[in-house]
C-alpha positions as CSV (number, residue, x, y, z in Angstrom):
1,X,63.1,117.4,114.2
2,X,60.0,116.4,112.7
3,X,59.9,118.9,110.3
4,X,63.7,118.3,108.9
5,X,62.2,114.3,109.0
6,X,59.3,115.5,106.4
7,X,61.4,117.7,104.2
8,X,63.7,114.9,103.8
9,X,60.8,112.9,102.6
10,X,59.6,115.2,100.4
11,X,62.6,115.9,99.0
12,X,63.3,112.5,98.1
13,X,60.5,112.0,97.0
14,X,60.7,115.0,94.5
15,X,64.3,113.7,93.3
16,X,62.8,110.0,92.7
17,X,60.0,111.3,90.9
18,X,62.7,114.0,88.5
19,X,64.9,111.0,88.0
20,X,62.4,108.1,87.0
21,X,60.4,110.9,85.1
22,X,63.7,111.6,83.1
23,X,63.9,107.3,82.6
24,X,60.6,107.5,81.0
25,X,61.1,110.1,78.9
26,X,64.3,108.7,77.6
27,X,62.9,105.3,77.2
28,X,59.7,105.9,75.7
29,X,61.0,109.7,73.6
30,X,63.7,107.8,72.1
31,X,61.7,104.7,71.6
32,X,65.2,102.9,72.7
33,X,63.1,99.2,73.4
34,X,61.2,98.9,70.2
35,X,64.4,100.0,68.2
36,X,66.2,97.5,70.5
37,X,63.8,94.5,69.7
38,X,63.8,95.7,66.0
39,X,67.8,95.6,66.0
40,X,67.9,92.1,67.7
41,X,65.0,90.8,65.2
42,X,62.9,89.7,68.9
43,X,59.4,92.0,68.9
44,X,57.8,89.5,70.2
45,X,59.5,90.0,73.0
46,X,58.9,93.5,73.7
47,X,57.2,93.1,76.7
48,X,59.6,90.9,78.5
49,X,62.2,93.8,77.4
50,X,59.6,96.4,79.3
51,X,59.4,93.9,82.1
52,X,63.0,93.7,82.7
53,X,63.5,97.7,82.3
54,X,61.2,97.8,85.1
55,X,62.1,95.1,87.2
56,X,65.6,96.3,87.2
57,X,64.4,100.2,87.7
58,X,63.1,99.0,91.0
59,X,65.5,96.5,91.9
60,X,68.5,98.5,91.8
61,X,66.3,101.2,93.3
62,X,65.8,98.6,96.3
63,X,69.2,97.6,96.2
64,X,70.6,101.3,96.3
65,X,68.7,102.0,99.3
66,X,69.7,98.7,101.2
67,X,73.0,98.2,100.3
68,X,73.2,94.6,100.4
69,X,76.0,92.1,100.7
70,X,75.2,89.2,98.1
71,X,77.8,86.3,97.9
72,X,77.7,84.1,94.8
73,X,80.0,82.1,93.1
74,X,82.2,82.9,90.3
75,X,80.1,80.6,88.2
76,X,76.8,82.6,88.7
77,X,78.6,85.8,88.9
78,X,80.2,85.6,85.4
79,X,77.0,85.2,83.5
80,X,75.3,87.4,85.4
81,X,78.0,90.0,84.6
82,X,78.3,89.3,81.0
83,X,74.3,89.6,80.6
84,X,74.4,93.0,81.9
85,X,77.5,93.9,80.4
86,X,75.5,93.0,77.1
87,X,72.3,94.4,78.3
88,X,74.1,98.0,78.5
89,X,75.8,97.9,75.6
90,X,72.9,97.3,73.7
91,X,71.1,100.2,75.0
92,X,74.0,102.3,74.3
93,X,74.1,100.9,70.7
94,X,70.8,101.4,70.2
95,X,70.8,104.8,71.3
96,X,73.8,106.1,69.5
97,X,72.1,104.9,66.5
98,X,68.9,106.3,66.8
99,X,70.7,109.7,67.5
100,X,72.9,109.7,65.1
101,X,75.9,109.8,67.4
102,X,78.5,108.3,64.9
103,X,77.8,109.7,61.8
104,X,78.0,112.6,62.7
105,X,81.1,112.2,64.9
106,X,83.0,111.1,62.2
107,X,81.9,113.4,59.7
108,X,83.3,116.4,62.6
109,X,87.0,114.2,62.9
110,X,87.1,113.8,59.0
111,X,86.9,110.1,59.1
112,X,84.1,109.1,56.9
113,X,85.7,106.5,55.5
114,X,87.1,104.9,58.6
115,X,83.8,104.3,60.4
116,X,84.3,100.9,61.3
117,X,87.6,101.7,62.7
118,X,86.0,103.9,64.4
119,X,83.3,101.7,66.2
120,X,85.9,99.5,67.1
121,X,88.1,102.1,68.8
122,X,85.1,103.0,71.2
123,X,84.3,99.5,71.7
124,X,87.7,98.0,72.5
125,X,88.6,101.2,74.7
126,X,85.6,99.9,76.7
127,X,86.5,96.5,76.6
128,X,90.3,97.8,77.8
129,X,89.4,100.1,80.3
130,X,86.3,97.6,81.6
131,X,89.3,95.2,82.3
132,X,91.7,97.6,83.4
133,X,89.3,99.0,86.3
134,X,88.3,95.4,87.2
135,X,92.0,94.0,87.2
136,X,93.9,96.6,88.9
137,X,91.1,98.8,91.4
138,X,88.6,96.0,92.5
139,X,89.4,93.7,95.5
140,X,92.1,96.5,96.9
């Protein structure tokens, strides 16, 4: 029993350590947080941006592992929503651009030209399918 107990542990332990190692690496490789501040024109900022990777990373860590039940209001929920909503989509931005992604995505489809059609597609099929999932699965 005690043995099972201590490989479990370790295990998780080992995963934790794989996972938040691959965080870093994506992070700080990538250099997605500078190119973010740079992006949003708010370096001197940077460290609350750090900060708040961080502070979520081990929040939702803590909130994984506990599972809680949190009530709020629709008022406090909304924002809170929409911040992190932003939040994401920012990241993703900024690491799409520092890759590349687009470019070269529409250079493969032959749509060079339509680029900004293109950014919109992907954003409103997000926007669609955001509100699709949220209007028709949650609360049933």
């Amino acid at each position: 029993m005690t043995i099972s107990i201590l490989f479990i542990i370790l295990i998780g332990l080992a995963s934790g350590l794989a996972v938040g190692s691959g965080f870093v690496a994506f992070l700080s490789v990538l250099g997605v947080i500078p190119r973010l501040t740079q992006l949003t024109k708010t370096m001197k900022l940077i460290s609350w941006y750090e900060w708040s990777v961080v502070l979520g990373a081990l929040l939702g860590t803590i909130g994984s592992l506990r599972d809680p039940l949190l009530s709020f209001s629709p008022l406090v929920t909304i924002p809170l929503g929409l911040a992190g909503g932003i939040f994401v989509g920012m990241l993703a931005a900024a690491l799409t651009e520092v890759l590349n992604v687009l470019p070269i995505l529409a250079k493969r489809v032959r749509v060079d030209d339509k680029l900004e059609t293109l950014l919109m597609a992907i954003v409103l099929g997000k926007v669609f399918g955001s509100l699709f999932h949220w209007i028709y699965f949650v609360g049933r």
